[in-house]
C-alpha positions in Angstrom: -12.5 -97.1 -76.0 -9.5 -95.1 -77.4 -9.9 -96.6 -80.4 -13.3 -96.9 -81.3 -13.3 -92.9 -80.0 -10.4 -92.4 -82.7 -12.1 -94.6 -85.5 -15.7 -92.4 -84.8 -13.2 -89.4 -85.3 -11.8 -90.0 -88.6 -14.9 -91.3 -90.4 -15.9 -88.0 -89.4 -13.5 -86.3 -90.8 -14.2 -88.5 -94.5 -11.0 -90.2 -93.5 -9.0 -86.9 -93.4 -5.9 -86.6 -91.2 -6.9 -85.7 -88.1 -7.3 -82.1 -87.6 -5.0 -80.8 -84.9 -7.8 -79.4 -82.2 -9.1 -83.5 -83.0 -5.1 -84.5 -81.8 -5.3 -82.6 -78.9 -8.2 -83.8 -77.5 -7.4 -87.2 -77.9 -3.7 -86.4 -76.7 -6.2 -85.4 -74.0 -8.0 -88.1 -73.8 -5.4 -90.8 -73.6 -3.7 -88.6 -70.5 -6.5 -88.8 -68.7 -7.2 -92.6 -69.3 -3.6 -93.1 -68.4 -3.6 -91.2 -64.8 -6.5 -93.2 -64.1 -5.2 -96.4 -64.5 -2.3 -95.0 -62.7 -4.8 -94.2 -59.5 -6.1 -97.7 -59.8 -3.2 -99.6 -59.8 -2.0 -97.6 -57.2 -3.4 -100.0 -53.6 -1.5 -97.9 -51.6 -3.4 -96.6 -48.2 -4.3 -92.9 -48.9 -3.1 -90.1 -46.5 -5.8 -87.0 -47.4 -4.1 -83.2 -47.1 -7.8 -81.7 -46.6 -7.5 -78.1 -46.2 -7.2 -74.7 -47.5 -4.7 -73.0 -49.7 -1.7 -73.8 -47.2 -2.5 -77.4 -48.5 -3.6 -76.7 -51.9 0.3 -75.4 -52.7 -1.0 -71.2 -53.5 1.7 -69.7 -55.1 4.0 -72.0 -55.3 5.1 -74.4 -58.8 3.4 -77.7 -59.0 4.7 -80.2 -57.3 5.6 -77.6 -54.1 2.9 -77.8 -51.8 3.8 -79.7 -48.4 1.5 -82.8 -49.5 3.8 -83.0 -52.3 7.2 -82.9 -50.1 5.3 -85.3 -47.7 5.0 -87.9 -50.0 8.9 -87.4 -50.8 9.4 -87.9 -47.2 7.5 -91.5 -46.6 8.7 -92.6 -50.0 12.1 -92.0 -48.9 11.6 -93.7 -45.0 10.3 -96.9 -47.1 6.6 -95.6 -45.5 4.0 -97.2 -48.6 1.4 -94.6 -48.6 0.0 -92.1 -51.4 -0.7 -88.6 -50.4 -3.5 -87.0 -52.5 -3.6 -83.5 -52.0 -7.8 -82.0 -50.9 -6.6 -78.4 -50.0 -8.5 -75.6 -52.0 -7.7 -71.9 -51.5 -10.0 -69.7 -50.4 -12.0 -72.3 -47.7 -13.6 -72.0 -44.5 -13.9 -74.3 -42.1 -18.0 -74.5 -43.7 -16.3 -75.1 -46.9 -14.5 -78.3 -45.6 -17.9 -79.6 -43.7 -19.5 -79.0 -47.4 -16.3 -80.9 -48.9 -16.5 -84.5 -46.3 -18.7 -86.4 -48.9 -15.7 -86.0 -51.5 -13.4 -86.8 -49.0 -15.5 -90.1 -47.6 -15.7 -91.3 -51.2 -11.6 -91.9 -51.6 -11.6 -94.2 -48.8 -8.7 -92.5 -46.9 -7.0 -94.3 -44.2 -5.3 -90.6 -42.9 -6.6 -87.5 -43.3 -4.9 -84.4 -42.0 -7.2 -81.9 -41.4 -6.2 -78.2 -42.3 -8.7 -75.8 -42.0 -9.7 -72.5 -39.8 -7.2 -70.1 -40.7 -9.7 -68.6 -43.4 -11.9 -68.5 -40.8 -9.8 -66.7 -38.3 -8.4 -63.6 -41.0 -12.0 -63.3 -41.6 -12.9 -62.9 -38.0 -15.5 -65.4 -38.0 -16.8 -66.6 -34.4 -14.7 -69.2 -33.1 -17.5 -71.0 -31.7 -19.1 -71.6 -35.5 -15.5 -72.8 -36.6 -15.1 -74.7 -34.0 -18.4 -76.8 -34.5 -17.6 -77.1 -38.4 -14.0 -78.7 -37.3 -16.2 -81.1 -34.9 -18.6 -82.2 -37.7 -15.7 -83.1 -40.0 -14.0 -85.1 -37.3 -17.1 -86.8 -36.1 -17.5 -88.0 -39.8 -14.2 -89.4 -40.3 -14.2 -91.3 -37.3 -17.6 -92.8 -37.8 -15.6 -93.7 -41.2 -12.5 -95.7 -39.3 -10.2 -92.9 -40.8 -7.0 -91.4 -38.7 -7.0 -87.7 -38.1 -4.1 -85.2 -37.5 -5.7 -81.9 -37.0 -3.1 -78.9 -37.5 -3.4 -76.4 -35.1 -2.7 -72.8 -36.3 -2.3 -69.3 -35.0 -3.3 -65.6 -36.1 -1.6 -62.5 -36.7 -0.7 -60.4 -33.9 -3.1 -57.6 -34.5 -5.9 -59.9 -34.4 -6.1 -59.0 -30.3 -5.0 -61.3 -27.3 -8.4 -62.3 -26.8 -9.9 -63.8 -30.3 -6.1 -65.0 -31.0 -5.9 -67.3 -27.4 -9.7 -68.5 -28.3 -8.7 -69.3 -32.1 -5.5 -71.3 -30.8 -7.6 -72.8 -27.7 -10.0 -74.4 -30.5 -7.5 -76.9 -31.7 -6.2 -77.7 -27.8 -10.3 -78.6 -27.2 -10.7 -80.7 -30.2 -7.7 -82.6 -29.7 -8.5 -83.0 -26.3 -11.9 -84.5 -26.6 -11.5 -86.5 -29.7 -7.9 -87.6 -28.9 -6.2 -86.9 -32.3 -3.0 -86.2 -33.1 -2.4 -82.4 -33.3 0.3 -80.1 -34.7 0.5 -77.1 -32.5 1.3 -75.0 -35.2 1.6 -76.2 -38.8 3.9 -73.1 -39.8 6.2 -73.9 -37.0 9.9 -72.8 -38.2 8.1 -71.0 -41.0 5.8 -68.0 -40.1 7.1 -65.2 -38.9 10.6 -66.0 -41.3 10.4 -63.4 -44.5 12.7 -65.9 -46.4 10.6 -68.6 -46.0 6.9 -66.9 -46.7 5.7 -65.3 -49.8 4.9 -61.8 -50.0 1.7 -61.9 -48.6 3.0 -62.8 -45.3 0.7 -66.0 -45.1 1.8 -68.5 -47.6 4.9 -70.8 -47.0 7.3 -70.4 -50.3 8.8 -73.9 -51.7 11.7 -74.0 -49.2 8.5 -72.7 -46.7 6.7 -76.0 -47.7 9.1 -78.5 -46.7 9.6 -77.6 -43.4 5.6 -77.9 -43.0 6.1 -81.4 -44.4 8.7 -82.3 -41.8 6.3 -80.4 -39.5 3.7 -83.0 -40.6 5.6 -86.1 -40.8 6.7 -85.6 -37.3 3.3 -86.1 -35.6 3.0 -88.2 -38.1 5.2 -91.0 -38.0 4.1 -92.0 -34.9 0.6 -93.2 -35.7 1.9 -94.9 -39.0 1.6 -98.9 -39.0 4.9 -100.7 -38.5 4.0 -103.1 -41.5 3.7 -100.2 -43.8 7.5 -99.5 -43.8 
């Protein structure tokens, strides 16, 4: 298809040398073509980070988010799994329930679920988050998929009271769908000024790899033996 695109191009062009906006896009082009052969060939179970911007990697260099130092982690324990990072900044909890089709459609055989802080700085109703989280997990188990759900915590001047029924949410979920939950996926993290970025919230590149050894400790358990 490269080539007939190419061929199309430069009789086009009255047999010209290709203009360089013309090289680009087929510089473009072939990139593309190539990643996707990449994701084809690539059999490997899929392990979904679907979240916010904690997942998504905000403000940190490609390559830095904790899906990416998760996937260093089971490729160094022998663990054959690709991690393919679903986190995008700025979503809710009705974001995610809006995002499951996409989700479905890469066949995951894990998915971490990641969402409600956005929810909780914006002081939404806990009960409304709380249902949203349900409807994602009551997909993806009608799907056969695995879920971690990561629990996660407030800032103090939230109040007592909507902080203990934010942090309650993930305790209940857990509970009645028996998953596998992280109490708190900033665990060694929040709270540390080296270790967050300026806005208090995001984890900075040394940040996200204690989330991923956060992650791969709850887990490891739930990961087939054969896999390693």
């Amino acid at each position: 298809m490269l080539w007939i695109a190419l061929a199309v191009a430069l009789t086009a062009c009255g047999n010209r040398a290709p203009e360089q906006p013309l090289q680009k896009n087929l510089q473009q082009s072939e990139k593309q073509f190539q990643q996707e052969i990449k994701q084809v060939e690539d059999t490997r179970p899929v392990i979904a980070a679907f979240g916010d911007s904690l997942s998504a990697g905000f403000g940190v260099e490609p390559g830095k988010s904790f899906p990416d130092d998760l996937q260093r982690l089971l490729d160094a324990a022998g663990y054959r799994y690709r991690v393919v990072n679903l986190g995008v900044s700025g979503d809710t909890t009705t974001d995610g329930v809006e995002r499951l089709p996409a989700v479905l459609a890469i066949h995951p055989a894990i998915v971490i679920v990641e969402f409600g802080g956005n929810d909780g700085l914006r002081g939404l109703p806990v009960v409304s988050s709380q249902k949203n989280l349900a409807t994602m997990v009551e997909a993806l188990r009608k799907a056969r998929v695995q879920i971690v759900l990561a629990g996660m915590t407030l800032p103090r001047n939230y109040g007592p009271e909507y902080i203990q029924s934010f942090e309650q949410m993930y305790i209940d979920l857990a509970k009645m769908y028996k998953l596998t939950r992280i109490p708190f996926l900033l665990e060694g993290v929040g709270g540390h000024p080296d270790l967050i970025q300026a806005d208090g919230i995001h984890p900075t590149a040394e940040g996200a790899e204690i989330v991923a050894r956060n992650v791969m400790k709850y887990l490891q358990p739930i990961l087939p033996s054969h896999t390693h």
